[in-house]
PATI-542971 format. One record per atom (N, C-alpha, C): atom name; x, y negated, z. Coordinates in nm, 2 decimals. Atoms other than C-alpha are relative to their C-alpha. Layout:
! PATI-542971
<atom->CA x->X y->Y z->Z> $
...
//
This chain:
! PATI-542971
<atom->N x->-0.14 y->0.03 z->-0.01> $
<atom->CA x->2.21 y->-1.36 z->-0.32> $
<atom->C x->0.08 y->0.12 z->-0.03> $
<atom->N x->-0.08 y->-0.10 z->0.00> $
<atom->CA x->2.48 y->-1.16 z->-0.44> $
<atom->C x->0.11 y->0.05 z->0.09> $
<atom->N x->-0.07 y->-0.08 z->-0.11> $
<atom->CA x->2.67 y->-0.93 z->-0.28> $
<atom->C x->0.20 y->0.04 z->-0.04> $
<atom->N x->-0.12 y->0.04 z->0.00> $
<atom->CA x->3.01 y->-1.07 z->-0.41> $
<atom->C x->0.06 y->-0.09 z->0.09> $
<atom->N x->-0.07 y->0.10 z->-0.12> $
<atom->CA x->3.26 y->-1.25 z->-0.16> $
<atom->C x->0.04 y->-0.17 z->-0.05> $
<atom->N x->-0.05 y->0.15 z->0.06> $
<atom->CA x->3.29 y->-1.60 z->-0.17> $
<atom->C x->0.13 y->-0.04 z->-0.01> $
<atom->N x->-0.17 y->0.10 z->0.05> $
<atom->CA x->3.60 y->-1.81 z->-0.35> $
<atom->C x->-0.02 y->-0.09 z->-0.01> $
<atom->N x->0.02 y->0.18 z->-0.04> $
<atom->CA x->3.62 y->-2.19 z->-0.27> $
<atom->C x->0.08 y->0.03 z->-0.14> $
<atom->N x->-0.08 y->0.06 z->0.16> $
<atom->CA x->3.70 y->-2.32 z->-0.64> $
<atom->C x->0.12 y->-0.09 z->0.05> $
<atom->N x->-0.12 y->0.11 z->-0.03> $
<atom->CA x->4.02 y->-2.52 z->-0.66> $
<atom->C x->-0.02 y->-0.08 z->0.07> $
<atom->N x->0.04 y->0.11 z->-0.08> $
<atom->CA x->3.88 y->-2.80 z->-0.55> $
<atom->C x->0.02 y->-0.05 z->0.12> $
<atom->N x->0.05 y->-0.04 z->-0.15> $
<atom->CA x->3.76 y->-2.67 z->-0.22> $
<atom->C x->0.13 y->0.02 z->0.07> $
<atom->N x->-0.15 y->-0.11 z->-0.13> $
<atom->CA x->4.10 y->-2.48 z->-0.10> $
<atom->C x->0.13 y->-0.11 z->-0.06> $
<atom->N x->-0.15 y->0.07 z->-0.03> $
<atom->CA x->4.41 y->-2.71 z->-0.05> $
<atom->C x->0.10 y->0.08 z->-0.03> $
<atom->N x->-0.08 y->-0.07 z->0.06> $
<atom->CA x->4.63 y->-2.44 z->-0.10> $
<atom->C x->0.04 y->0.08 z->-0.11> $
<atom->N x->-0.07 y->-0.03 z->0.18> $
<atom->CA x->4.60 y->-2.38 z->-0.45> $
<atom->C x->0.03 y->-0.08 z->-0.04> $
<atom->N x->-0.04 y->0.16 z->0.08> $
<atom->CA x->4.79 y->-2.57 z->-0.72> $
<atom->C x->-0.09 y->-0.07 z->-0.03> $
<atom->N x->0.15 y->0.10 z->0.04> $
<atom->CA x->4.52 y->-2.81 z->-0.85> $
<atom->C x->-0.09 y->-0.04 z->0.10> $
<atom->N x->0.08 y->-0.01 z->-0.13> $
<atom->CA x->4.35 y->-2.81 z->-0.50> $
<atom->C x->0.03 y->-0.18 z->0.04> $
<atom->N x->-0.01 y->0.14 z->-0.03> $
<atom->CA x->4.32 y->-3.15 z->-0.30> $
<atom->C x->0.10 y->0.02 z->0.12> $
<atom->N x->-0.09 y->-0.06 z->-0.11> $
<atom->CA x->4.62 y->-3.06 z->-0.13> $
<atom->C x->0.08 y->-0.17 z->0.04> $
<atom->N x->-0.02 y->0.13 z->0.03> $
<atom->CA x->4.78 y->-3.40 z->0.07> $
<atom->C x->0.16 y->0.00 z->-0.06> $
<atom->N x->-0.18 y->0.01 z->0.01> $
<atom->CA x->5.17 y->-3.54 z->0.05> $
<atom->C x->0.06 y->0.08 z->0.08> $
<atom->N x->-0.05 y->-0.02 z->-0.11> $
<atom->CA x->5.22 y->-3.42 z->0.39> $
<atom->C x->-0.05 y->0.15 z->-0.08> $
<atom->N x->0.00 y->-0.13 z->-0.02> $
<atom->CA x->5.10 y->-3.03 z->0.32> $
<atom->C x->0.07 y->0.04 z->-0.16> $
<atom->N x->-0.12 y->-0.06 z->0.16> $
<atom->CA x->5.30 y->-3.05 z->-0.04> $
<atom->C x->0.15 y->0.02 z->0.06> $
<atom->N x->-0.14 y->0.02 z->0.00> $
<atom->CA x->5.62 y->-3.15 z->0.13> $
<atom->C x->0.01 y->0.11 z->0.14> $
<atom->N x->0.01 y->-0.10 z->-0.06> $
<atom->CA x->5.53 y->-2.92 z->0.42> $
<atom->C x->0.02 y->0.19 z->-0.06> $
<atom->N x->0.00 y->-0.10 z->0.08> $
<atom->CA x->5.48 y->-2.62 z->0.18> $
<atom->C x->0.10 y->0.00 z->-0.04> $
<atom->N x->-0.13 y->-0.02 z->0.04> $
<atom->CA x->5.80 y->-2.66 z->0.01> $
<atom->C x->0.12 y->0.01 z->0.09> $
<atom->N x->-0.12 y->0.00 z->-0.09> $
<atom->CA x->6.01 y->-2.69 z->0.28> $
<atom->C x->-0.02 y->0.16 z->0.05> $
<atom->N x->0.06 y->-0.18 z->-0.07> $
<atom->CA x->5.80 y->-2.35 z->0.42> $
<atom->C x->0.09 y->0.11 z->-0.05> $
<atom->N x->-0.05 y->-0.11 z->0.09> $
<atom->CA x->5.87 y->-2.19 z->0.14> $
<atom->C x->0.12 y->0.04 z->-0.05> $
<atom->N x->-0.14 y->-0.05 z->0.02> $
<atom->CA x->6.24 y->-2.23 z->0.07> $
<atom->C x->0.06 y->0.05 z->0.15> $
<atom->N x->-0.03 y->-0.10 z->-0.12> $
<atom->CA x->6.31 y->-2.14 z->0.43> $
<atom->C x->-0.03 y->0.11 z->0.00> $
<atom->N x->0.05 y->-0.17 z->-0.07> $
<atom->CA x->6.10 y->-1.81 z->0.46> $
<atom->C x->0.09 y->0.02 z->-0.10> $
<atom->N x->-0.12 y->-0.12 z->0.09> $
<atom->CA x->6.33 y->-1.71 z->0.09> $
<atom->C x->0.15 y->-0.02 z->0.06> $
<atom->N x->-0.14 y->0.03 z->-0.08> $
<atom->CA x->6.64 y->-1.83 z->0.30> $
<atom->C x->0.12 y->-0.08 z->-0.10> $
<atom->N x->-0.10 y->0.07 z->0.07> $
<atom->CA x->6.76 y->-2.07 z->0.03> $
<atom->C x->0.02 y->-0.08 z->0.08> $
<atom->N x->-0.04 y->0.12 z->-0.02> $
<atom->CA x->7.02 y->-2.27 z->0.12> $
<atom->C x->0.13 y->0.01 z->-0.07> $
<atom->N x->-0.13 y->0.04 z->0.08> $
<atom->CA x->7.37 y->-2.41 z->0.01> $
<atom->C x->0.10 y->0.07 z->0.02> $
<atom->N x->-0.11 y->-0.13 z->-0.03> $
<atom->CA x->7.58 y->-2.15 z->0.18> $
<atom->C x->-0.05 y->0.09 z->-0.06> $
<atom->N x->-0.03 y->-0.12 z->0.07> $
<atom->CA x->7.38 y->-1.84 z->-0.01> $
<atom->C x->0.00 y->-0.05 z->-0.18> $
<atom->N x->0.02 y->0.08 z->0.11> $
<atom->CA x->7.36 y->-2.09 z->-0.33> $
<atom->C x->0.16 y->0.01 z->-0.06> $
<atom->N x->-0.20 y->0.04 z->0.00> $
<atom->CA x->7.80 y->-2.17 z->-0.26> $
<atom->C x->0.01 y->0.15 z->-0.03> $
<atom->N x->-0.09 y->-0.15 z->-0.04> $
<atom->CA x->7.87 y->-1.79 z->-0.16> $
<atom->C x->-0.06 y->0.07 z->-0.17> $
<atom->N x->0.01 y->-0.04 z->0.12> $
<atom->CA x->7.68 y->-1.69 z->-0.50> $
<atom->C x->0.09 y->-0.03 z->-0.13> $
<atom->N x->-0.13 y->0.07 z->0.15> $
<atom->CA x->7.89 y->-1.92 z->-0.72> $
<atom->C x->0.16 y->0.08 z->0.04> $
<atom->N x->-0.13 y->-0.07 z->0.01> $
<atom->CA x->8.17 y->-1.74 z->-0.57> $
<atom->C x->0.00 y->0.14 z->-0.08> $
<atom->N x->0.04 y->-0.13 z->0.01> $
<atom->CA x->8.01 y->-1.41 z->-0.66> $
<atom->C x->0.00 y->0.00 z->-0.21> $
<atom->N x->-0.04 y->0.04 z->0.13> $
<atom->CA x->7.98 y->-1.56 z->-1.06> $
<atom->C x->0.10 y->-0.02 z->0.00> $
<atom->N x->-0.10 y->0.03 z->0.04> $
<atom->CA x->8.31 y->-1.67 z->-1.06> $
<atom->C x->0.09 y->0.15 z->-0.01> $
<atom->N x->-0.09 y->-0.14 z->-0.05> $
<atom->CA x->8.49 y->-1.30 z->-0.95> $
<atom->C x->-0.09 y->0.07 z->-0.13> $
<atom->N x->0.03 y->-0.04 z->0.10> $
<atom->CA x->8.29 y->-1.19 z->-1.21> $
<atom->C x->0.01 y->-0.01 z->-0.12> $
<atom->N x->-0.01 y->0.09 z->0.13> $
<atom->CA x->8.36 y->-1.43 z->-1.50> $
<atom->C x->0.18 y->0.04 z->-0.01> $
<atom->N x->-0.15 y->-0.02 z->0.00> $
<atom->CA x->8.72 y->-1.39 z->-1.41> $
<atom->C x->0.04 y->0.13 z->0.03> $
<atom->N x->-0.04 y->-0.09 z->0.02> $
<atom->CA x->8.71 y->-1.04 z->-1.38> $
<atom->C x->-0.05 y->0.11 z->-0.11> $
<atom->N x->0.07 y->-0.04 z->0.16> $
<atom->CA x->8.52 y->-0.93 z->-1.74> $
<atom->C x->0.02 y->-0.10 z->-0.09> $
<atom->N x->0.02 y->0.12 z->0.11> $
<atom->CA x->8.53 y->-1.24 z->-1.90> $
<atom->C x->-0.11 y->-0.04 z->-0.03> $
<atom->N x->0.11 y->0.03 z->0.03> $
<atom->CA x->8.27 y->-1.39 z->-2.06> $
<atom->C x->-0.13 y->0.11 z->0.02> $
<atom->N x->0.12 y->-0.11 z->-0.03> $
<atom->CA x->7.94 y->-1.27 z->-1.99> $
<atom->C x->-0.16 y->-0.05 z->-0.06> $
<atom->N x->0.11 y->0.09 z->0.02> $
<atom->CA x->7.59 y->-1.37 z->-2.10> $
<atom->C x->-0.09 y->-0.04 z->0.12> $
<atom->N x->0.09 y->0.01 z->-0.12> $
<atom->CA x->7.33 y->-1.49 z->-1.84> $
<atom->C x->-0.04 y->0.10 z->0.05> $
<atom->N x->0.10 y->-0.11 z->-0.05> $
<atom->CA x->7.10 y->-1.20 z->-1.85> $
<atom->C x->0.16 y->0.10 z->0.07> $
<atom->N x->-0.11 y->-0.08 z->-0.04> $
<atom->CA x->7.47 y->-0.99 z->-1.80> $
<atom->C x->0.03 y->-0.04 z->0.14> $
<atom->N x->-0.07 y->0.07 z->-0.13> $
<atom->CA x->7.56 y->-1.23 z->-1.48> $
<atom->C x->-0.11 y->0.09 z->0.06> $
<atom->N x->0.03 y->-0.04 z->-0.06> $
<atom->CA x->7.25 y->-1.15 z->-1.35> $
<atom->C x->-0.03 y->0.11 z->0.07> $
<atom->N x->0.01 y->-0.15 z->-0.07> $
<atom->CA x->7.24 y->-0.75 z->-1.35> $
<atom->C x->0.09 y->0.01 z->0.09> $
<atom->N x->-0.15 y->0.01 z->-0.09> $
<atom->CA x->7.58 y->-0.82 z->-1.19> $
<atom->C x->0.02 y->-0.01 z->0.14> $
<atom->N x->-0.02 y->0.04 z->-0.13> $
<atom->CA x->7.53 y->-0.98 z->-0.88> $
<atom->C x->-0.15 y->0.05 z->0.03> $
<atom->N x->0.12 y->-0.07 z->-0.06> $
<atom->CA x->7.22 y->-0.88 z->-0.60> $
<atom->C x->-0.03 y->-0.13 z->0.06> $
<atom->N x->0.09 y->0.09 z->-0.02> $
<atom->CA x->7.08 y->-1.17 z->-0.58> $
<atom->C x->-0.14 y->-0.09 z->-0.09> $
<atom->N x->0.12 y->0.01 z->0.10> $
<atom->CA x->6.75 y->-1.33 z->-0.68> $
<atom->C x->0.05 y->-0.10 z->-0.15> $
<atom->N x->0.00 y->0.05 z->0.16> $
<atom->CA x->6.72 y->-1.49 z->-1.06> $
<atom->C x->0.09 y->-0.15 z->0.04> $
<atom->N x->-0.04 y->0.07 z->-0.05> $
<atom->CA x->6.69 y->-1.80 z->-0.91> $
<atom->C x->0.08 y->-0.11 z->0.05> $
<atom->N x->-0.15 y->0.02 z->-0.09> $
<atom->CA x->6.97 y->-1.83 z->-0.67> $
<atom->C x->0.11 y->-0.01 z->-0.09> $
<atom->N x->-0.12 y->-0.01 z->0.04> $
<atom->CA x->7.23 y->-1.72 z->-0.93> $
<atom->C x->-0.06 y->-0.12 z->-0.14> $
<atom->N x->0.01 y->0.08 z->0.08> $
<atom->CA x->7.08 y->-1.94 z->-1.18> $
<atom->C x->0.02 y->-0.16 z->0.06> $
<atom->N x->-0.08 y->0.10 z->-0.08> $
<atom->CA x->7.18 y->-2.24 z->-0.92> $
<atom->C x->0.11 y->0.00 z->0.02> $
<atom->N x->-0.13 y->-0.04 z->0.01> $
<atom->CA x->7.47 y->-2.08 z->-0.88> $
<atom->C x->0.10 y->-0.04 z->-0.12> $
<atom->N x->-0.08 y->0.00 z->0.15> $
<atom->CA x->7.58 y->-2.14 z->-1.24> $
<atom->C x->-0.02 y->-0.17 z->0.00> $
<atom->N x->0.04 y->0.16 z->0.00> $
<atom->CA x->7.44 y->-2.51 z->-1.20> $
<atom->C x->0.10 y->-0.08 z->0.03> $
<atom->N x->-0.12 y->0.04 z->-0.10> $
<atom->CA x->7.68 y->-2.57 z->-0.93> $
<atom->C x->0.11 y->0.00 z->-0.05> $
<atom->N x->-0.15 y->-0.02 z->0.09> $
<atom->CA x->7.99 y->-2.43 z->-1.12> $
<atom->C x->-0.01 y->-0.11 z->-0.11> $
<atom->N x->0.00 y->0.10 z->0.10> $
<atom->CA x->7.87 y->-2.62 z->-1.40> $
<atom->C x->0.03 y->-0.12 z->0.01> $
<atom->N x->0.01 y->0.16 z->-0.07> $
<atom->CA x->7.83 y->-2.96 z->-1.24> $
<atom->C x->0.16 y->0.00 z->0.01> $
<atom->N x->-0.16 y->0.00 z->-0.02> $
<atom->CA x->8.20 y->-2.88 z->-1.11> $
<atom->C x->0.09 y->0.00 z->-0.12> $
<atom->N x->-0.08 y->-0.04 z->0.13> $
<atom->CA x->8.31 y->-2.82 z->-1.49> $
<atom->C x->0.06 y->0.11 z->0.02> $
<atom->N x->-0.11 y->-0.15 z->-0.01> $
<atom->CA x->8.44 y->-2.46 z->-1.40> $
<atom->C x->-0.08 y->0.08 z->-0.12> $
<atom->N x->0.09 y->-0.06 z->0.12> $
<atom->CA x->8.18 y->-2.33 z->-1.69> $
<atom->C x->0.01 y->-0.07 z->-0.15> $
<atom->N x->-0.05 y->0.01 z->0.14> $
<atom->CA x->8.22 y->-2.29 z->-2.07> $
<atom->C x->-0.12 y->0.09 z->-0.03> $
<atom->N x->0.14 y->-0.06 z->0.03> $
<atom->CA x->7.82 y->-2.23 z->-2.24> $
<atom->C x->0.04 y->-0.01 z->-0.16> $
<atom->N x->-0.04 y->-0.03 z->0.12> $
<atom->CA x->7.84 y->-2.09 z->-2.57> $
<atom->C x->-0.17 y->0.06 z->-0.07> $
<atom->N x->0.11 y->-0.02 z->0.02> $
<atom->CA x->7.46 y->-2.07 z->-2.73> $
<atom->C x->-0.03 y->0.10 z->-0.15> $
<atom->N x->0.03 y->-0.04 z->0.11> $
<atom->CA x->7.35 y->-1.83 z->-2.99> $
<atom->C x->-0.09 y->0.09 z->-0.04> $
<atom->N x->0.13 y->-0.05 z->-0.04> $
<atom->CA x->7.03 y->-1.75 z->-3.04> $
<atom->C x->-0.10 y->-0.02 z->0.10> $
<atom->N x->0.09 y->0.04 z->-0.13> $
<atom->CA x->6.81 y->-1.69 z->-2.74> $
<atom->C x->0.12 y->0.00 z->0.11> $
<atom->N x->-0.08 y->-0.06 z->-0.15> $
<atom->CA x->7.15 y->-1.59 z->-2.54> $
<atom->C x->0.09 y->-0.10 z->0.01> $
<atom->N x->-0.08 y->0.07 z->-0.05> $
<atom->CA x->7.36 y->-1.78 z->-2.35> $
<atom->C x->0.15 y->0.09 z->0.06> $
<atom->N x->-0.10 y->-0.02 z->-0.06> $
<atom->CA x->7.70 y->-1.71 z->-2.31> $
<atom->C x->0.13 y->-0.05 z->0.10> $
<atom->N x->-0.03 y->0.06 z->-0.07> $
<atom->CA x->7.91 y->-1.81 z->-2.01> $
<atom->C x->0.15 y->0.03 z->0.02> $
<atom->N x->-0.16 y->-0.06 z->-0.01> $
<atom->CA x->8.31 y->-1.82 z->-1.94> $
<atom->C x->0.01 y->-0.09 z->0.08> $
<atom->N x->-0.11 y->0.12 z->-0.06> $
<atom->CA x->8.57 y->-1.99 z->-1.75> $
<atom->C x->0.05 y->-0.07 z->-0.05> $
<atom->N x->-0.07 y->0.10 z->0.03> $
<atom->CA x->8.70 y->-2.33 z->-1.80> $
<atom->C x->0.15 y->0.05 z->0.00> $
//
């Protein structure tokens, strides 16, 4: 026998992707997991405020630009822009790989 440590194959271990994980420990796990990063709608809202002060205080900006901008994760502020958008407060301007973002 070798004297490497055993790894249950996907299969075996429930908690990897591909694993035989059930409904109950998928909808379990997700719920876990946005709690322990502490997303929710208030740091989701308070970010869109944090893009807007920004949009309206440089002007247009491109994505990757928003993001060096504000201290929050990728993520978050990329919800953040969702949110504004859905509201129509955003103006996307594509060119290339970059996205550029303004105020309505």
């Amino acid at each position: 026998m070798s004297a490497k440590a055993y790894k249950p194959s996907k299969v075996a271990n429930a908690q990897v992707a591909g694993g035989n994980m059930t409904e109950e420990n998928k909808k379990t796990g997700s719920a876990a997991a946005s709690a322990q990063r502490g997303l929710s709608s208030e740091q989701i809202g308070a970010t869109a405020g944090d893009v807007w002060r920004v949009l309206a205080d440089r002007g247009s900006q491109t994505v990757a630009g928003i993001k060096k901008s504000i201290d929050a994760p990728d993520d978050v502020i990329l919800l953040a822009l969702g949110w504004l958008a859905r509201e129509d407060k955003l103006a996307f301007e594509t060119s290339g790989r970059s996205v550029t973002v303004s105020l309505r």
